[in-house]
C-alpha positions as CSV (number, residue, x, y, z in Angstrom):
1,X,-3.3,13.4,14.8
2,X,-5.6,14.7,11.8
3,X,-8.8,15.1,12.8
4,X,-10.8,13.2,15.1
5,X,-11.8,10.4,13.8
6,X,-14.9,9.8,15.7
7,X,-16.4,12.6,14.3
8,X,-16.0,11.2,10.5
9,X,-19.2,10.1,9.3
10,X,-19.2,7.9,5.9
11,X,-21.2,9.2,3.2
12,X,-21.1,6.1,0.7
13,X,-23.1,3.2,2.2
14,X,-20.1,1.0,1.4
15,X,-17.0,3.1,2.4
16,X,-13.7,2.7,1.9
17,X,-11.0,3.4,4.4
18,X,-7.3,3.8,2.7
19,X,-4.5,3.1,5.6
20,X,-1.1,4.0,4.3
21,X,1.7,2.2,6.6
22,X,4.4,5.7,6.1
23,X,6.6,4.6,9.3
24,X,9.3,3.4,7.2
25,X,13.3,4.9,7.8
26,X,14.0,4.9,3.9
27,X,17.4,3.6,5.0
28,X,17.9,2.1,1.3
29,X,16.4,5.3,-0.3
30,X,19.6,7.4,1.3
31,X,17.9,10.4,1.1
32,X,18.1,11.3,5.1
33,X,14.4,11.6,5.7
34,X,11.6,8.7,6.5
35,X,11.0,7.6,2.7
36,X,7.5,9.0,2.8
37,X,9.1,12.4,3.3
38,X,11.4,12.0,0.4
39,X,10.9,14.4,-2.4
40,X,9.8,13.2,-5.7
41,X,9.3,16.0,-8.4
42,X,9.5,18.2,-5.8
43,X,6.8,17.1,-3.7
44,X,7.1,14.0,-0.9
45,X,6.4,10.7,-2.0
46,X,3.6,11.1,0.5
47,X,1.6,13.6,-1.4
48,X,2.0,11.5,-4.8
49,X,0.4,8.5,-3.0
50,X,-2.4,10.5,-1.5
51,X,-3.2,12.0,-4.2
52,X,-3.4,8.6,-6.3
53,X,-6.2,7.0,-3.7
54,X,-8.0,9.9,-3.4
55,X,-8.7,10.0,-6.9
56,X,-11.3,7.0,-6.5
57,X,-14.6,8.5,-5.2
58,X,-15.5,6.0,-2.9
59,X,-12.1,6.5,-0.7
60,X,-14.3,8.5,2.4
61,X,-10.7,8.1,4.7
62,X,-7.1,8.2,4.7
63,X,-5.5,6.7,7.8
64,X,-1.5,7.0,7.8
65,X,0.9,5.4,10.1
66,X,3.4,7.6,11.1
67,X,7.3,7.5,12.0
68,X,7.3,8.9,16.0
69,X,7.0,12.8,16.5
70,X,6.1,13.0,12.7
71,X,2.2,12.4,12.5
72,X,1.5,16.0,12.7
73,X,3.7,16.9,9.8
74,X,2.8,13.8,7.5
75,X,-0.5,14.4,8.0
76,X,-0.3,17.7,6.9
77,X,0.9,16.6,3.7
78,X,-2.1,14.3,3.2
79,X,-4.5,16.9,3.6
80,X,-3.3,19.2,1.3
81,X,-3.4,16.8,-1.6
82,X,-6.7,14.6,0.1
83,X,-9.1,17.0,-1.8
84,X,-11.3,17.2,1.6
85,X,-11.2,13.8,2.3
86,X,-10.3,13.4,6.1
87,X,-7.0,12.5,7.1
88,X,-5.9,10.7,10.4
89,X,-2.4,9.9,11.4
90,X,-1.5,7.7,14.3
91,X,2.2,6.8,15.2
92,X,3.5,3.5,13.7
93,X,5.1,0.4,14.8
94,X,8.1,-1.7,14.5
95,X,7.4,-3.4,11.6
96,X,4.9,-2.6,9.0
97,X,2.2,-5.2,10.5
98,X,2.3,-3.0,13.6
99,X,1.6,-0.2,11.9
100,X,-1.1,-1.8,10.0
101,X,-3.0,-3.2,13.1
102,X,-2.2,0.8,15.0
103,X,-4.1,2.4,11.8
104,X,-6.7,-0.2,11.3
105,X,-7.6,0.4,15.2
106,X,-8.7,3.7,14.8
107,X,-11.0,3.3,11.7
108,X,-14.7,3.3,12.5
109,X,-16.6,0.4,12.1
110,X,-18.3,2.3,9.5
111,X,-15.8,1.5,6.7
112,X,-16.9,-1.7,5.7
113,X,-13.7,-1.8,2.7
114,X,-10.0,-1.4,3.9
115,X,-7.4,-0.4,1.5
116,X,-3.6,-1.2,2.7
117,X,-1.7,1.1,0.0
118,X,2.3,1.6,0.7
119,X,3.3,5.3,0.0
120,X,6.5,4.1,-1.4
121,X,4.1,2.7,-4.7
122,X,2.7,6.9,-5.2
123,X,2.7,6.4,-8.8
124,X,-0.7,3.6,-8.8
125,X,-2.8,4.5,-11.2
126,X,-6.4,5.6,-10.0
127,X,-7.4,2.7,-12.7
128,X,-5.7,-0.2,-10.2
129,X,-7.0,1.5,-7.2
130,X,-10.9,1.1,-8.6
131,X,-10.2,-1.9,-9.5
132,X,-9.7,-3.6,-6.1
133,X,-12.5,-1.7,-4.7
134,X,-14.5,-3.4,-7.4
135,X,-13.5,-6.9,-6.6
136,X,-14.0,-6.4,-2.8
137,X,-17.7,-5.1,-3.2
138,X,-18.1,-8.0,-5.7
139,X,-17.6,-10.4,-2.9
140,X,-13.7,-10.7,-2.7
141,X,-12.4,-11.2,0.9
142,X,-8.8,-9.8,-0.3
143,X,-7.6,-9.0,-3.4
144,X,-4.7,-7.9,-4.1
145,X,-3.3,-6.3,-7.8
146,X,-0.4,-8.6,-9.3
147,X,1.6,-8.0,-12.7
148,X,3.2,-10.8,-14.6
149,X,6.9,-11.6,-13.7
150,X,9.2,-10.8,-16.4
151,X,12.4,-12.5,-15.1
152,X,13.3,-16.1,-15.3
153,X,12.7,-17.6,-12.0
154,X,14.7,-20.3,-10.3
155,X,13.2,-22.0,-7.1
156,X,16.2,-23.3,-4.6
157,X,16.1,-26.4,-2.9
158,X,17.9,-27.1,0.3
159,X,20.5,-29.2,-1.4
160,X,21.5,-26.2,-3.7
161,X,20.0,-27.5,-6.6
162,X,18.1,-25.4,-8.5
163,X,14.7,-25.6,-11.2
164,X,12.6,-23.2,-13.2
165,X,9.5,-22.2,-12.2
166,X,6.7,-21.4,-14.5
167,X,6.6,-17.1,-14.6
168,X,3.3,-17.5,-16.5
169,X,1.7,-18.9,-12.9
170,X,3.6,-15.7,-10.9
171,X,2.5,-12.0,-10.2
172,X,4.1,-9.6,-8.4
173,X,2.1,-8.3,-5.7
174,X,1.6,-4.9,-5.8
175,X,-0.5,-2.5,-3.4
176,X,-2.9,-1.4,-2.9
177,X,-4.3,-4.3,-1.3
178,X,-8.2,-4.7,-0.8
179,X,-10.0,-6.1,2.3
180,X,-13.3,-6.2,4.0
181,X,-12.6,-4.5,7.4
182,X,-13.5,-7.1,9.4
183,X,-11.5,-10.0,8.0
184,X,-8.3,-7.5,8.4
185,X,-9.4,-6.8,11.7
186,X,-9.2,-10.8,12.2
187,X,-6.4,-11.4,10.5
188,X,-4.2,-8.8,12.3
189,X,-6.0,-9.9,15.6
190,X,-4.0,-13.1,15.1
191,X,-0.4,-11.6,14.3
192,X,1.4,-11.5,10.9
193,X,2.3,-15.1,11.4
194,X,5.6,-14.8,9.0
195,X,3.6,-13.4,6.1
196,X,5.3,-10.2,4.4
197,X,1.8,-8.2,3.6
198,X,-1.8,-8.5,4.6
199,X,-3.1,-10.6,2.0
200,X,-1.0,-13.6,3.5
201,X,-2.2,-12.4,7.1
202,X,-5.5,-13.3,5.4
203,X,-4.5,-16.3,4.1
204,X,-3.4,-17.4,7.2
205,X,-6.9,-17.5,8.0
206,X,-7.8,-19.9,5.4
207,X,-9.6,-17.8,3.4
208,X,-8.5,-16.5,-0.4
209,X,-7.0,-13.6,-2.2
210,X,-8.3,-12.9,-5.3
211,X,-6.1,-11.3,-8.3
212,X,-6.6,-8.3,-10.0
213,X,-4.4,-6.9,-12.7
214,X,-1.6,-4.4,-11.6
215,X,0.2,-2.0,-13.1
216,X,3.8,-1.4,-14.4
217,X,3.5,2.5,-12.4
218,X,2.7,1.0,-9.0
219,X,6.3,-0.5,-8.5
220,X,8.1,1.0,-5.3
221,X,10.0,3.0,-4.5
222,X,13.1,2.0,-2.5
223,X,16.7,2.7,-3.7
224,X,17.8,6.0,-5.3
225,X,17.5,4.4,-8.9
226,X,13.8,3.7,-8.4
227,X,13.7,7.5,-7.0
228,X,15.1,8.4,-11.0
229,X,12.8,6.4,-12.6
230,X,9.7,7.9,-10.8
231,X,11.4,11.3,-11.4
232,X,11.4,10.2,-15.4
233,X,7.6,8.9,-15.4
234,X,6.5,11.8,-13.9
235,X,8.9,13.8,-16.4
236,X,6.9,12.1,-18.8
237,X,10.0,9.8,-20.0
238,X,9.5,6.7,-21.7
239,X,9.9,4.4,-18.6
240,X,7.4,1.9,-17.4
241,X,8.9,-0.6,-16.0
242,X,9.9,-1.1,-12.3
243,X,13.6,-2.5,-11.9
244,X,11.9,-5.3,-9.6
245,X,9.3,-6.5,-12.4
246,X,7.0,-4.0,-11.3
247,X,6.7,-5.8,-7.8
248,X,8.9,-5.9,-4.2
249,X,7.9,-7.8,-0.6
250,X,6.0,-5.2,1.2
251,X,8.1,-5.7,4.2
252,X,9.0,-2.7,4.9
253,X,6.8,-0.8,8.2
């Protein structure tokens, strides 16, 4: 749904494709709609994270993965806030690998960078969005944006024991995540192999992920208390800090 996507023609000789996996119920969220659809500030959550990729230049296409019988209206929101930037929407799958692989099918080979960017973190500063671009047309095969764990962390063992793990070694993964096209095309091409977001797809592979810095803004959006704190930020409230140290598994579709 969108336009047609054969007829977008990249005008950056390095372009970058941003797919937004939206197919996600919300269930958590409570707020009756697919959480992409939620409103935030009295806009979806959608628009917010449209509006944040768009915002780096070199983003030439937005591909969204839709819940079923919705691609016409979320991509409708996308193009109001895409600033002429084409929009595509294609229906989603099951889990959020599906709708990855289901977006990433329909993206020319022309886009030689691939962002993977969860509507549910609309609040990513533009800054964090450059920045992976940056590292992937430096040479990075995947890069993802991490912030530093603020919690104490205790690894279980089978036994029930527990130990401390160093936080200073952690991130929280954040999105959105950075890839060259072809290496996400391989790395979906061989299933999600039990990883929880693209980058360990890619790892799967054998190949690295390189770190950039995240950003306390880009936590997501998931229970009705992360839905107040957006509200605040955007209110221009004091509030940084996501309630999950600025990170969450991305496994949601």
């Amino acid at each position: 749904m969108g336009v047609d996507v054969c007829s977008v023609t990249p005008v950056d000789p390095r372009p970058v494709v941003a797919i937004v996996p939206a197919a996600g119920s919300g269930e958590r969220l409570g707020a009756g709609v697919p959480k992409a659809l939620a409103q935030l500030a009295g806009e979806p959550i959608l628009a917010h994270a449209v509006r944040a990729l768009v915002a780096e230049p070199r983003v030439g296409l937005v591909v969204l993965a839709a819940p079923e019988g919705l691609e016409d209206a979320m991509a409708a929101v996308a193009a109001v806030e895409s600033q002429g930037v084409p929009v595509v929407a294609v229906t989603g799958g099951v889990t959020r690998a599906e709708s990855v692989a289901l977006a990433l099918a329909v993206v020319p080979d022309e886009f030689e960078v691939a962002l993977v960017h969860d509507a549910a973190r609309c609040l990513v500063p533009v800054e964090v969005v450059s920045a992976v671009i940056d590292a992937v047309l430096a040479g990075a095969v995947a890069v993802v944006p991490g912030a530093p764990v603020v919690d104490t962390i205790r690894e279980l063992a089978p036994d029930g024991r527990s130990r401390t793990i160093d936080r200073s070694l952690l991130r929280a993964v954040q999105t959105p995540q950075g890839f060259v096209t072809d290496v996400l095309r391989r790395a979906h091409a061989g299933g999600d192999q039990g990883a929880t977001d693209d980058a360990g797809m890619v790892e799967a592979l054998g190949l690295p992920v390189a770190l950039v810095a995240g950003h306390p803004r880009a936590f997501k959006v998931t229970t009705a208390q992360d839905l107040l704190l957006a509200e605040a930020i955007l209110a221009g409230g004091s509030g940084v800090a996501g309630p999950r140290s600025a990170g969450a598994a991305e496994g949601e579709g």
